[in-house]
N, C-alpha and C positions, 0 to 999 in steps of 0.2 A: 504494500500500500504506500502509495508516496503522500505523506504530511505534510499541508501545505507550511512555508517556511514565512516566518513574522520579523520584520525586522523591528530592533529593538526599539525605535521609535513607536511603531504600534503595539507592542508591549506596554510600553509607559501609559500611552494613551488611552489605553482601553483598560487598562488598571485604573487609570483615575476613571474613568467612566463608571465603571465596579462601584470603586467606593464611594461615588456622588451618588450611586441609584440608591431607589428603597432596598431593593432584594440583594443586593452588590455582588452581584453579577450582572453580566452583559455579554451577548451573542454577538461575534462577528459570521452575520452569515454569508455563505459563499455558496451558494444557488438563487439560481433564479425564482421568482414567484410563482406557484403550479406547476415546481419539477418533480419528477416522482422520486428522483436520487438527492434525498435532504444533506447538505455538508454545511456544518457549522463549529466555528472555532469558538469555548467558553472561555470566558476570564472569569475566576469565581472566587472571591476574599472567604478570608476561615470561618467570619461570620454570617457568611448566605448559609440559608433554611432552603430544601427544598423538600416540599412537601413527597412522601413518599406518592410512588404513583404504580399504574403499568401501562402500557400499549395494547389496546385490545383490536389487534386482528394481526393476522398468523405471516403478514407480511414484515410489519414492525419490528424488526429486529436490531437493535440497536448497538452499533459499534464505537468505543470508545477506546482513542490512544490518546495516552497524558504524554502531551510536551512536557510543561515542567510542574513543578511542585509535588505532594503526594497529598494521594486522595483513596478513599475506601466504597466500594461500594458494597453496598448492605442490600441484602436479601429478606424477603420477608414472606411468613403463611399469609392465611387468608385472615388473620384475625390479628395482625399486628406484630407476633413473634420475629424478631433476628434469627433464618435459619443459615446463612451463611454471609463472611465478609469476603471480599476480595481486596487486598490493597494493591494499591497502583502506585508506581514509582519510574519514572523514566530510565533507570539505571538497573533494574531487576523485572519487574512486570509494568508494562506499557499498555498494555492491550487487552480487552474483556470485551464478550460479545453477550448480549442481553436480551434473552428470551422474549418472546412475543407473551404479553400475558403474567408476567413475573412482577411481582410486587416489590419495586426499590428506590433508593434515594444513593445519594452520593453526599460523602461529607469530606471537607477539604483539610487536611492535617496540617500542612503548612501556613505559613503566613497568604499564600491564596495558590492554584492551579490552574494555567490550561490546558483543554484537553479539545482533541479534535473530533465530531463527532457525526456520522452517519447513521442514516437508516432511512430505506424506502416506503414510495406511498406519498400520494402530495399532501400537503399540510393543509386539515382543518381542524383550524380550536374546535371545533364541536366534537370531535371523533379521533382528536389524536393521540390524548390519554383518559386516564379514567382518576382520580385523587384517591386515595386511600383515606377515609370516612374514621378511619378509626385513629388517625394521625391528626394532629395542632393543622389548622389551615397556614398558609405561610403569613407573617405579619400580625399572628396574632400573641396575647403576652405567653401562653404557654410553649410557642414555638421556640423561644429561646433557651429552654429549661429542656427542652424535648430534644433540640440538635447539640446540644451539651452530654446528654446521653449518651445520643448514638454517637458522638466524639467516646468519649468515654467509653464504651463498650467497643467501639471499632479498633481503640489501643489496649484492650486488655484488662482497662483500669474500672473494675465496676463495685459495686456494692454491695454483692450477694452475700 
C-alpha cells in the first residue's frame, strides 16, 4: 500500500487544526465527493473521544496505517465489553484491518497520531456507521471519564 507522504508543514497545520476543533481531530480527506474508494489522512490529539461505533454493511471494511504516534484500537461485544486491543505503532505494528460490523473506537497514546485510512462504499452520514448506545455520546461530560478508561485499560493500567 503506498501512504500518502505529508510534509511537515501540513503536519503543523493540521495539528493546530486538531487542537482548535471541539472533537481535536480533523480529517484531511483525499477522495473525491461520491467515491466508493474513501482515503482519509486523521490528525487526532490524546484528548479526542471517539465514540465507539461499527460499519454496518459487509463492504465496510476499514483499513488503518499509523504514520506516526501510537494508538490502540479497542474491540468490543454487543453490550459494551473490551474483547480485544490492538496497538499500533509505526515502528512494530502499523496496520489493522476492521471488520464490517465490529464494535470499536480508537484511543490515541501519544501526545496525538496520524493515521491513514481507507474503506469502500461512498459516504453517507445516514448509513455509514451505527454509535454504540451503550457508550458517553462524544462531547458529553461522561465522555471524558469514559476515554480515560479505555486509555487506561488499553495500557494495562486498570482497577480491577
Amino acid at each position: 500500500m503506498d501512504i500518502p507522504r505529508l510534509s511537515p508543514e501540513e503536519i503543523t497545520t493540521y495539528l493546530a487544526t486538531a487542537k482548535n476543533s471541539p472533537k481535536h481531530r480533523v480529517p484531511k480527506i483525499l477522495h473525491q465527493p461520491g467515491a466508493v474508494f474513501n482515503q482519509v489522512i486523521n490528525f487526532v490529539l490524546a484528548d479526542s473521544y471517539m465514540q465507539p461505533h461499527q460499519h454496518p454493511d459487509k463492504e465496510k471494511i476499514e483499513e488503518i496505517w499509523l504514520m506516526e504516534g501510537k494508538m490502540a484500537v479497542l474491540f468490543f461485544d454487543d453490550r459494551g465489553k473490551i474483547t480485544r486491543i490492538v496497538h499500533l505503532d509505526p515502528q512494530l505494528n502499523n496496520y489493522i484491518a476492521i471488520p464490517a460490523f465490529a464494535w470499536h473506537t480508537y484511543v490515541t497514546l501519544s501526545e496525538y497520531s496520524i493515521s491513514y485510512e481507507t474503506m469502500n462504499g461512498v459516504y453517507d452520514p445516514a448509513t455509514w456507521k451505527e454509535l454504540a448506545k451503550w457508550a458517553p455520546a462524544e462531547g458529553t461530560p461522561e465522555s471524558s471519564a469514559y476515554l480515560n478508561q479505555l486509555k487506561q485499560t488499553a495500557l494495562g493500567k486498570t482497577n480491577d
